[in-house]
TORPA-4810 file (N, C-alpha, C, O; in nm, 3 decimals):
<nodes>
NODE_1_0.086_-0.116_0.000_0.000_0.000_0.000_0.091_0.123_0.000_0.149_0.174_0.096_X
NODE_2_0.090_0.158_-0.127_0.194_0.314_-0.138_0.087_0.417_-0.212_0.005_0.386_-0.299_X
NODE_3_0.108_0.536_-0.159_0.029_0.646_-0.203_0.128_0.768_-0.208_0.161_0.808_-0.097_X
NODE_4_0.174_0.826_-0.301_0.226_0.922_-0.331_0.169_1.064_-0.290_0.057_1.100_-0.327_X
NODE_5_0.259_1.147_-0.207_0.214_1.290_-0.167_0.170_1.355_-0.325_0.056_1.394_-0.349_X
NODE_6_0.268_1.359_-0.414_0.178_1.420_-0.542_0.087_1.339_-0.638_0.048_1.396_-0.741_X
NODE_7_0.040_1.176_-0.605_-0.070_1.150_-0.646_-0.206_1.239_-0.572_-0.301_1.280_-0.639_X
NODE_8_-0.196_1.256_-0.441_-0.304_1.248_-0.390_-0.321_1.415_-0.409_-0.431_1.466_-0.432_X
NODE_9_-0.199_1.492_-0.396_-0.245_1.646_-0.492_-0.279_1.654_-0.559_-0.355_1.750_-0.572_X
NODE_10_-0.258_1.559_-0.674_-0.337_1.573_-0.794_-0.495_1.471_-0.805_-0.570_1.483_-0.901_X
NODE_11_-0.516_1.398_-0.714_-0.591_1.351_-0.763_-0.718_1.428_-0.665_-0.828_1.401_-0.715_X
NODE_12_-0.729_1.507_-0.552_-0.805_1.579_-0.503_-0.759_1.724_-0.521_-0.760_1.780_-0.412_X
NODE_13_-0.724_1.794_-0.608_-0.659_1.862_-0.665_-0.660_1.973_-0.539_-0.763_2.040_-0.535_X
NODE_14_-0.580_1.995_-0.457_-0.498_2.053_-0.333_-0.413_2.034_-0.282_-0.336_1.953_-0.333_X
NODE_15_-0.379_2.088_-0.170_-0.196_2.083_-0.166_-0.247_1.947_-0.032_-0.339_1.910_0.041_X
NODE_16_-0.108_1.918_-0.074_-0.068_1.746_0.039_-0.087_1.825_0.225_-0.126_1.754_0.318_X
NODE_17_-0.053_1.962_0.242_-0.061_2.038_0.325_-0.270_2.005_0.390_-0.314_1.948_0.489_X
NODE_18_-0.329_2.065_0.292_-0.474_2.088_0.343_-0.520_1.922_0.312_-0.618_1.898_0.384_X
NODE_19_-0.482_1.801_0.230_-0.546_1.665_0.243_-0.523_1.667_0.431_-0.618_1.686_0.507_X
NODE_20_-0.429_1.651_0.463_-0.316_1.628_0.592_-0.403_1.657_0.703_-0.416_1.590_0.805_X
NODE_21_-0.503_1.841_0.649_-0.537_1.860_0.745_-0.674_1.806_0.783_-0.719_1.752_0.884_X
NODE_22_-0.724_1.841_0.666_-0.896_1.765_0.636_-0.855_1.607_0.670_-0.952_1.548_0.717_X
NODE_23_-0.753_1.534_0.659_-0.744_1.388_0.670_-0.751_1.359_0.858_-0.813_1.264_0.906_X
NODE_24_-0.698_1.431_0.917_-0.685_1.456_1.035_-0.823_1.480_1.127_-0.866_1.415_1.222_X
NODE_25_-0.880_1.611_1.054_-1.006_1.601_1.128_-1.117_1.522_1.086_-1.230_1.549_1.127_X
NODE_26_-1.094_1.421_1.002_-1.183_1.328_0.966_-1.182_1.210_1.066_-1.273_1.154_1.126_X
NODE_27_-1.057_1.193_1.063_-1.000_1.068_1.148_-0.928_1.053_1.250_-0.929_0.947_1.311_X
NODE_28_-0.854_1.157_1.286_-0.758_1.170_1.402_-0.646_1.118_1.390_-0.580_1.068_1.481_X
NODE_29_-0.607_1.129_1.235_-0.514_1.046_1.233_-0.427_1.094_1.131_-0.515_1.145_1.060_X
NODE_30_-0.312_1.118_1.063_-0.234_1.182_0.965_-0.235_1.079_0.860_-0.236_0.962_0.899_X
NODE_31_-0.233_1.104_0.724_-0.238_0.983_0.645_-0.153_0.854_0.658_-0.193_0.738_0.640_X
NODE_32_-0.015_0.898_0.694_0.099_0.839_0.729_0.061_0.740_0.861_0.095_0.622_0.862_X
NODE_33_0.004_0.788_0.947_-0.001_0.737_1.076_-0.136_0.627_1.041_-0.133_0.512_1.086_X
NODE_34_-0.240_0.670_0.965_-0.349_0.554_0.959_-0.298_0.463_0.820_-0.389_0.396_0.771_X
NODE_35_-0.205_0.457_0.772_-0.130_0.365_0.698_-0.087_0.261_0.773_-0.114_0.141_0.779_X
NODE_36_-0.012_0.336_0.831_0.067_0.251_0.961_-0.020_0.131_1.010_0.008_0.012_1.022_X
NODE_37_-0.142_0.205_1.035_-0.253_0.119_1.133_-0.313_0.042_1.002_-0.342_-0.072_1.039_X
NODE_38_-0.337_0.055_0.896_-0.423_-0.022_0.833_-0.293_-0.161_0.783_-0.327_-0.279_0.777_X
NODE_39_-0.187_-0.126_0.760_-0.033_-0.204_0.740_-0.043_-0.313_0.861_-0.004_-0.430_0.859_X
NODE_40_-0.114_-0.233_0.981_-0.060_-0.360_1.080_-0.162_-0.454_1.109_-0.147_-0.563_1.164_X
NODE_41_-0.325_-0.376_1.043_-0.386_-0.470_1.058_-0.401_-0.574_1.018_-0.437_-0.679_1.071_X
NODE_42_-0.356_-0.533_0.862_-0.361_-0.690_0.808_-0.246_-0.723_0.754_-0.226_-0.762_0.639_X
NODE_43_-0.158_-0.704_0.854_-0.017_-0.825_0.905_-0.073_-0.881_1.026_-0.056_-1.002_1.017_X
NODE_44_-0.134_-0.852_1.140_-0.253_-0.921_1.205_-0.331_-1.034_1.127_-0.303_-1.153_1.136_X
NODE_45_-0.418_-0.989_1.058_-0.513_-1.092_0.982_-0.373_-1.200_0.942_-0.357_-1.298_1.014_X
NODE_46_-0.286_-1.178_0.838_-0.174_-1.270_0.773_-0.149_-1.380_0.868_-0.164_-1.501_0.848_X
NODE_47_-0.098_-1.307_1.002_-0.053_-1.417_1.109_-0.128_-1.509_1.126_-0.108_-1.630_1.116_X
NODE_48_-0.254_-1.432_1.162_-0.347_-1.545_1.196_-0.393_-1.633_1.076_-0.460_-1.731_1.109_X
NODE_49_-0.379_-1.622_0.994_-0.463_-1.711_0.856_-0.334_-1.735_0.766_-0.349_-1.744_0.645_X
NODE_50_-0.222_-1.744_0.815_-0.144_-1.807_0.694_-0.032_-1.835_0.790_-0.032_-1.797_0.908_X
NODE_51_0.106_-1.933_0.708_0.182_-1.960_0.758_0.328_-1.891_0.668_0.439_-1.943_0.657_X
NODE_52_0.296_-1.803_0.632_0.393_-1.718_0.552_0.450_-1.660_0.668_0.396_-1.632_0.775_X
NODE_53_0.604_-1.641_0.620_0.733_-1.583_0.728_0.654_-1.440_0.746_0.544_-1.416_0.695_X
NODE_54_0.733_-1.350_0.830_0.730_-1.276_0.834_0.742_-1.160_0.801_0.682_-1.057_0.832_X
NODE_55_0.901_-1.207_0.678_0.923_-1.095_0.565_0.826_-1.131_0.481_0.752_-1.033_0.470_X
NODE_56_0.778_-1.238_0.402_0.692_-1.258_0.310_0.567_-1.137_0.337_0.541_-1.052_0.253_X
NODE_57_0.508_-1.145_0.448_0.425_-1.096_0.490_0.444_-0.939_0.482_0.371_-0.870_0.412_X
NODE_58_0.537_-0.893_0.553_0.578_-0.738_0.547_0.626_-0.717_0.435_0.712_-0.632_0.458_X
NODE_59_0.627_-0.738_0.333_0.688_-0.736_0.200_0.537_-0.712_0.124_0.506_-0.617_0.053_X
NODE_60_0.455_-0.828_0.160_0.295_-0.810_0.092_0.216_-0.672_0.169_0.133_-0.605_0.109_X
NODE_61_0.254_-0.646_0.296_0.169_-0.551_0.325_0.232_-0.369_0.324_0.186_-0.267_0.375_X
NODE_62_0.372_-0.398_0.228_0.376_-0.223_0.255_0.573_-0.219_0.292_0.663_-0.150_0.244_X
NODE_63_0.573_-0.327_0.395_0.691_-0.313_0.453_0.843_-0.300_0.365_0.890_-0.369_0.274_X
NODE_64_0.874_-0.230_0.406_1.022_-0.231_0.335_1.145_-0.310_0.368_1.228_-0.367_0.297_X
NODE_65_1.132_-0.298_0.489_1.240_-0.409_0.602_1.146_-0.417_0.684_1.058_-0.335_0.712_X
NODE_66_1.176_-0.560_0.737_1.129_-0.627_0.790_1.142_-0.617_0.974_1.062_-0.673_1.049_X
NODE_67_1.268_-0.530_1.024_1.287_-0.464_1.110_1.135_-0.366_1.128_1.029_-0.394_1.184_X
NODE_68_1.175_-0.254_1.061_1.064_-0.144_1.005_0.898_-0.213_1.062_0.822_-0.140_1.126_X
NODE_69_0.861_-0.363_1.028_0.773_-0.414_1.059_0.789_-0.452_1.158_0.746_-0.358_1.226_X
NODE_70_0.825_-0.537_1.235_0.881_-0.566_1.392_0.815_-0.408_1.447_0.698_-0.374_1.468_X
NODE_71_0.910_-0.351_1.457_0.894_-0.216_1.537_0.732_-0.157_1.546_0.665_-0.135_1.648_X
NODE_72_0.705_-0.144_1.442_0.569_-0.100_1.408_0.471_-0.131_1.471_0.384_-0.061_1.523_X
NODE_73_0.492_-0.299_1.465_0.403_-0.381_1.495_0.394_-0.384_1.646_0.293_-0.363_1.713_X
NODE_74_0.513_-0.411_1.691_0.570_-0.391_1.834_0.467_-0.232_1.906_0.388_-0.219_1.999_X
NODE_75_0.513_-0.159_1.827_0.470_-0.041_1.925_0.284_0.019_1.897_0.224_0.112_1.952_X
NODE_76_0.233_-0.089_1.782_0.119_-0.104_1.806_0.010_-0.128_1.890_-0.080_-0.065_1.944_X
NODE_77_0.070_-0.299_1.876_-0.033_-0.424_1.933_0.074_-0.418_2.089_0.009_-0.454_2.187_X
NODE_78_0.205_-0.382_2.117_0.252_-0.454_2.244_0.321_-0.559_2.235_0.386_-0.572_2.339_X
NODE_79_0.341_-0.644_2.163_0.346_-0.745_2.139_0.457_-0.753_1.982_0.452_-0.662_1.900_X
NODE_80_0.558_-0.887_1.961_0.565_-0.879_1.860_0.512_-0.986_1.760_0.452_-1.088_1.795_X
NODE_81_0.537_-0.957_1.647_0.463_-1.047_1.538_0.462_-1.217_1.546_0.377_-1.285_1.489_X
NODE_82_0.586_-1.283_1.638_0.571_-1.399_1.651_0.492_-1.412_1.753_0.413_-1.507_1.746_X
NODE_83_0.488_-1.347_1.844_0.432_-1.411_1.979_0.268_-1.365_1.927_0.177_-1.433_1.976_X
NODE_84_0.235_-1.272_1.845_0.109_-1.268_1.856_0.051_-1.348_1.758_-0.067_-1.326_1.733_X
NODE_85_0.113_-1.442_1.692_0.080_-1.564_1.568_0.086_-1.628_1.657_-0.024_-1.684_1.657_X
NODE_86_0.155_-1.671_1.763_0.123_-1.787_1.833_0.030_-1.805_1.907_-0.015_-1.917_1.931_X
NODE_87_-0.033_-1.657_1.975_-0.131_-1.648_2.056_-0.246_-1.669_1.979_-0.314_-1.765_2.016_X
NODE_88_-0.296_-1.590_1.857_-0.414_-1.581_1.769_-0.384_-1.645_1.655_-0.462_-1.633_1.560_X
NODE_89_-0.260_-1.730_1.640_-0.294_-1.831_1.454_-0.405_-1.935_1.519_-0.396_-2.006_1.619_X
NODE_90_-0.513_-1.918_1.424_-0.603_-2.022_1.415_-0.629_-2.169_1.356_-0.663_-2.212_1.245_X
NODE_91_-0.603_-2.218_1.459_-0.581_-2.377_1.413_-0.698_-2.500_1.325_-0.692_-2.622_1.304_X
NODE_92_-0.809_-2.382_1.287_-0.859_-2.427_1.199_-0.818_-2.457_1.067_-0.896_-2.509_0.988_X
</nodes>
Protein backbone atom coordinates (compact mmCIF):
# COMPACT_ATOMS: atom_id res chain seq x y z
CA UNK A 1 0.00 0.00 0.00
CA UNK A 2 1.94 3.14 -1.38
CA UNK A 3 0.29 6.46 -2.03
CA UNK A 4 2.26 9.22 -3.31
CA UNK A 5 2.14 12.90 -1.67
CA UNK A 6 1.78 14.20 -5.42
CA UNK A 7 -0.70 11.50 -6.46
CA UNK A 8 -3.04 12.48 -3.90
CA UNK A 9 -2.45 16.46 -4.92
CA UNK A 10 -3.37 15.73 -7.94
CA UNK A 11 -5.91 13.51 -7.63
CA UNK A 12 -8.05 15.79 -5.03
CA UNK A 13 -6.59 18.62 -6.65
CA UNK A 14 -4.98 20.53 -3.33
CA UNK A 15 -1.96 20.83 -1.66
CA UNK A 16 -0.68 17.46 0.39
CA UNK A 17 -0.61 20.38 3.25
CA UNK A 18 -4.74 20.88 3.43
CA UNK A 19 -5.46 16.65 2.43
CA UNK A 20 -3.16 16.28 5.92
CA UNK A 21 -5.37 18.60 7.45
CA UNK A 22 -8.96 17.65 6.36
CA UNK A 23 -7.44 13.88 6.70
CA UNK A 24 -6.85 14.56 10.35
CA UNK A 25 -10.06 16.01 11.28
CA UNK A 26 -11.83 13.28 9.66
CA UNK A 27 -10.00 10.68 11.48
CA UNK A 28 -7.58 11.70 14.02
CA UNK A 29 -5.14 10.46 12.33
CA UNK A 30 -2.34 11.82 9.65
CA UNK A 31 -2.38 9.83 6.45
CA UNK A 32 0.99 8.39 7.29
CA UNK A 33 -0.01 7.37 10.76
CA UNK A 34 -3.49 5.54 9.59
CA UNK A 35 -1.30 3.65 6.98
CA UNK A 36 0.67 2.51 9.61
CA UNK A 37 -2.53 1.19 11.33
CA UNK A 38 -4.23 -0.22 8.33
CA UNK A 39 -0.33 -2.04 7.40
CA UNK A 40 -0.60 -3.60 10.80
CA UNK A 41 -3.86 -4.70 10.58
CA UNK A 42 -3.61 -6.90 8.08
CA UNK A 43 -0.17 -8.25 9.05
CA UNK A 44 -2.53 -9.21 12.05
CA UNK A 45 -5.13 -10.92 9.82
CA UNK A 46 -1.74 -12.70 7.73
CA UNK A 47 -0.53 -14.17 11.09
CA UNK A 48 -3.47 -15.45 11.96
CA UNK A 49 -4.63 -17.11 8.56
CA UNK A 50 -1.44 -18.07 6.94
CA UNK A 51 1.82 -19.60 7.58
CA UNK A 52 3.93 -17.18 5.52
CA UNK A 53 7.33 -15.83 7.28
CA UNK A 54 7.30 -12.76 8.34
CA UNK A 55 9.23 -10.95 5.65
CA UNK A 56 6.92 -12.58 3.10
CA UNK A 57 4.25 -10.96 4.90
CA UNK A 58 5.78 -7.38 5.47
CA UNK A 59 6.88 -7.36 2.00
CA UNK A 60 2.95 -8.10 0.92
CA UNK A 61 1.69 -5.51 3.25
CA UNK A 62 3.76 -2.23 2.55
CA UNK A 63 6.91 -3.13 4.53
CA UNK A 64 10.22 -2.31 3.35
CA UNK A 65 12.40 -4.09 6.02
CA UNK A 66 11.29 -6.27 7.90
CA UNK A 67 12.87 -4.64 11.10
CA UNK A 68 10.64 -1.44 10.05
CA UNK A 69 7.73 -4.14 10.59
CA UNK A 70 8.81 -5.66 13.92
CA UNK A 71 8.94 -2.16 15.37
CA UNK A 72 5.69 -1.00 14.08
CA UNK A 73 4.03 -3.81 14.95
CA UNK A 74 5.70 -3.91 18.34
CA UNK A 75 4.70 -0.41 19.25
CA UNK A 76 1.19 -1.04 18.06
CA UNK A 77 -0.33 -4.24 19.33
CA UNK A 78 2.52 -4.54 22.44
CA UNK A 79 3.46 -7.45 21.39
CA UNK A 80 5.65 -8.79 18.60
CA UNK A 81 4.63 -10.47 15.38
CA UNK A 82 5.71 -13.99 16.51
CA UNK A 83 4.32 -14.11 19.79
CA UNK A 84 1.09 -12.68 18.56
CA UNK A 85 0.80 -15.64 15.68
CA UNK A 86 1.23 -17.87 18.33
CA UNK A 87 -1.31 -16.48 20.56
CA UNK A 88 -4.14 -15.81 17.69
CA UNK A 89 -2.94 -18.31 14.54
CA UNK A 90 -6.03 -20.22 14.15
CA UNK A 91 -5.81 -23.77 14.13
CA UNK A 92 -8.59 -24.27 11.99
Amino acid sequence: INISQKTLEKEFAMSYRTITRRFKLATQNTPSVYLQKLRIEQTKLLLESTNDSIEKIGYHVGFDEVSTLRKSFNKYTGISPSLYRKKFKSTA
